[in-house]
N, C-alpha and C positions, 0 to 999 in steps of 0.2 A: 314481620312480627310473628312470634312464636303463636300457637293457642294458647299457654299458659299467661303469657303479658298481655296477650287481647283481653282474657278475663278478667284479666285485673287491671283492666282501664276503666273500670268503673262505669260504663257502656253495656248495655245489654247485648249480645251475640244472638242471634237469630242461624239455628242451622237447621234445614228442613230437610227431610230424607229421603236419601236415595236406595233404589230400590235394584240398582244396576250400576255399570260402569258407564254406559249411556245418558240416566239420568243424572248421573252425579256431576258430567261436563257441563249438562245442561242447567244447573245448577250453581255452577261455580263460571259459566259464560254470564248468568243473569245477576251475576255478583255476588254473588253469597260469598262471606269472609272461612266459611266451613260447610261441612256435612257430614250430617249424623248416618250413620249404617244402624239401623234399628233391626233387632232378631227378629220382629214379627214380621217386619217387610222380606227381609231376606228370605225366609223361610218357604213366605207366599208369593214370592216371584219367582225365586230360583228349584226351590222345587215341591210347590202347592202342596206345602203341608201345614197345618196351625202348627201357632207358636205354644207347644207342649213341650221343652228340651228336647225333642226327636232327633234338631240336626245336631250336629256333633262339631267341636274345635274345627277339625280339617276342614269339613263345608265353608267352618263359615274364619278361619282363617284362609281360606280359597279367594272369600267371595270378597275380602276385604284388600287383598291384595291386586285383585282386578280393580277393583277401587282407587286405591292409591296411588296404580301404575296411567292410570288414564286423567287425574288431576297435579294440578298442585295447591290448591287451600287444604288445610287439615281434615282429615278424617276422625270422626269420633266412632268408636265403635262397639253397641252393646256384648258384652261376654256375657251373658247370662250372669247366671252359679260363681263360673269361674269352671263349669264342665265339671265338678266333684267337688273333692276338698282339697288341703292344702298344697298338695303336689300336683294335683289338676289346674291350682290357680296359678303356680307357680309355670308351668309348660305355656299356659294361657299368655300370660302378660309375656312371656317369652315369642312364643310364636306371635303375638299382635303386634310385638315390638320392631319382630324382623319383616313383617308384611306392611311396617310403615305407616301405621296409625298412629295418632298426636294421643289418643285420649283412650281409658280402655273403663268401661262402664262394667261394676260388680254387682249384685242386688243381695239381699238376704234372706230367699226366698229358700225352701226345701227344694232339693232338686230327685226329679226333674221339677221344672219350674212352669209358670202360665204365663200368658201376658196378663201383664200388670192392668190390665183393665177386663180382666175376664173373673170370675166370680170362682171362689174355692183353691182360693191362695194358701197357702203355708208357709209359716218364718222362722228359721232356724234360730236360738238364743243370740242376742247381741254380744254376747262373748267370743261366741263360735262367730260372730261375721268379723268381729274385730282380729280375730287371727289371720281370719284369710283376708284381709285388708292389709295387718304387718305384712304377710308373705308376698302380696301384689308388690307392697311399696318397698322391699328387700330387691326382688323376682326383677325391676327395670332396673335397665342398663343406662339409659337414659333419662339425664336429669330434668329431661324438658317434658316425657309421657306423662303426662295427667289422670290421676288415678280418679275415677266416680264414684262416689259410695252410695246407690240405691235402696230405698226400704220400700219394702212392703206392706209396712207393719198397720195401717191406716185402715185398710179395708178387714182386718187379721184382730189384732188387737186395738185400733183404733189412733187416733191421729195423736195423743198426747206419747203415746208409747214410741210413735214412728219418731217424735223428734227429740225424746228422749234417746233413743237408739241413734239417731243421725249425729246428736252432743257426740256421744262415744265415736261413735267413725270419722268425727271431723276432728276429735281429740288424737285419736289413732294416726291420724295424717293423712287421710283423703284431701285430695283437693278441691273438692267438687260433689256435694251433698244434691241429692236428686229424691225426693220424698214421695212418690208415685201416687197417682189417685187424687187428689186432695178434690174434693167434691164442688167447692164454695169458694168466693174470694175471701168469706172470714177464715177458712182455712188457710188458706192462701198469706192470711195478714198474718194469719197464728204461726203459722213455721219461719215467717223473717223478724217476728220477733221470739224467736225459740229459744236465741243467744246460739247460735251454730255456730262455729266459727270455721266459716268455709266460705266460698261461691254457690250460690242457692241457685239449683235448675228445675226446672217446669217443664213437663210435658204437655202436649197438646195434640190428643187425636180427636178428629172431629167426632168420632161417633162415641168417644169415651167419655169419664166420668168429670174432665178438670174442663171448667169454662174459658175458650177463650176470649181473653181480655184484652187481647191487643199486648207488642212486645211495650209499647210504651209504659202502659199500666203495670207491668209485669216488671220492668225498670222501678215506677215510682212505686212500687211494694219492696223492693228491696232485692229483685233475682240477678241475677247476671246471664242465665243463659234459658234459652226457650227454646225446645226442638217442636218440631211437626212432621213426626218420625213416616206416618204414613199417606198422606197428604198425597204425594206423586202416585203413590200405588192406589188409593182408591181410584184416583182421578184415571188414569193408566187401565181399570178394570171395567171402569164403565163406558170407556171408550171405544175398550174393544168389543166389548158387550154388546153397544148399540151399533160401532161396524159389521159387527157378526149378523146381528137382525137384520139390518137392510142388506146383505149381502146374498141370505137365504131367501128374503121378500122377491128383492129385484132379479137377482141374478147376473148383480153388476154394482162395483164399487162407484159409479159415478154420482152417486146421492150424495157420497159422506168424502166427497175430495176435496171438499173446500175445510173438512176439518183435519185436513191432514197436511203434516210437515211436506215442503216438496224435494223432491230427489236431489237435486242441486243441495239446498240448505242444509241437508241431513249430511251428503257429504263434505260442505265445509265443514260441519262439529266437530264430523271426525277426521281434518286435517289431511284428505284426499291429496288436496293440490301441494301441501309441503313432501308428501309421498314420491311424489312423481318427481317436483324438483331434483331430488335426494339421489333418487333413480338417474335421471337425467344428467346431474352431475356427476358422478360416478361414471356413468357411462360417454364424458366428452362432449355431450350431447347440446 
């Protein structure tokens, strides 16, 4: 099943984020129907920078292609901006197209841009997001890429504004209205009944501004899709965090072995033994 028909089964989608090509197997081995590539993860894993627009398209169509090449459930994939204006968005949904993502995520933020749960946002006119929304949905080759239409506009101008603007980009032809922030479940109730006419998505980062409610709840409000874009990467930080302490304490990993994957296991993830079969066949063997 495509991501486009999943979301429109009327089922809520759960895709939590991968922060690697590693993560994201482990991911898609623990069943998850997709996974989200979120900028702020990327950024902070691949190369420990905040998520201020810093990296650029190539990064992070690099980092999405490592992605793709290592799964097979969908990949959704934050674009920021779109990297500029409209001939940036246009390269963008281009290059995300050929690096093999289902879903390419746009916001309407001023670029450079923040994470969306970081304080002193800026939101370019819903006019100006509405073009480079045409130019996305012009810009795929593919009739199955799902386009995201992100606002800002909530924490900026406030939440009646964001879903006013989100009308227009789902009018526009978005697929998939993504309304960032929303602080409250009455928010939360306010934007599924906005009248959008899209696929409503939610984010959830533990340490940000939107309450998790659980995907069921999140269903009986009216969403269809709920990422946990950073979720792996906190957890993934504070693991090594506290291997790093006992490792300077003791002077020896033997404390923190029972929290760690074992060398067999890691190498089945990554498909070790089909490796060698491969080899072995080739070679008569």
């Amino acid at each position: 099943m495509s991501l486009r028909a999943r979301l429109q089964s009327g089922k809520i989608l759960v895709a939590p984020g991968a922060y690697d090509a590693l993560t994201a197997r482990l991911l898609e081995q623990a069943g998850f129907e997709a996974v989200y590539r979120g900028g702020y993860a990327a950024s902070a894993a691949a190369f420990a920078l905040p998520d201020l627009g810093i990296t650029t398209l190539t990064d992070m169509v690099d980092h999405a292609r490592r992605m793709t090449s290592a799964i097979t459930v969908p990949v959704i994939a934050d674009a920021d901006t779109g990297y500029g204006e409209v001939p940036q968005v246009i390269r963008t949904v281009q290059e995300l197209e050929r690096a093999g993502v289902a879903a390419i995520q746009l916001e309407d933020q001023v670029f450079p841009k923040r994470c969306g749960h970081m304080e002193g946002k800026k939101v370019i006119p819903a006019v100006e997001m509405v073009v480079k929304l045409r130019a996305a949905l012009d810009a795929r080759r593919d009739p199955e890429t799902v386009i995201i239409a992100r606002s800002d506009a909530t924490a900026v101008t406030g939440l009646d504004d964001a879903i006013a603007r989100s009308r227009m980009y789902a009018d526009a032809g978005a697929d998939v209205i993504f309304i960032d922030a929303p602080t409250s479940e009455d928010d939360l109730k306010a934007i599924a009944a906005g009248g959008i006419n899209a696929v409503l998505m939610v984010n959830v980062s533990e340490y940000g501004k939107t309450p998790d409610l659980g995907a069921q709840r999140f269903e009986e409000l009216g969403f269809g899709l709920v990422i946990y874009p950073s979720s792996t990467l906190f957890a993934a930080a504070q693991s090594t965090k506290e291997l790093a302490a006992q490792l300077m304490a003791d002077g020896s990993t033997v404390a923190s072995m029972g929290r760690m994957m074992p060398f067999d296991e890691i190498n089945g993830i990554l498909g070790k033994d089909e490796w060698d079969s491969a080899e072995d066949t080739l070679r008569g063997v």
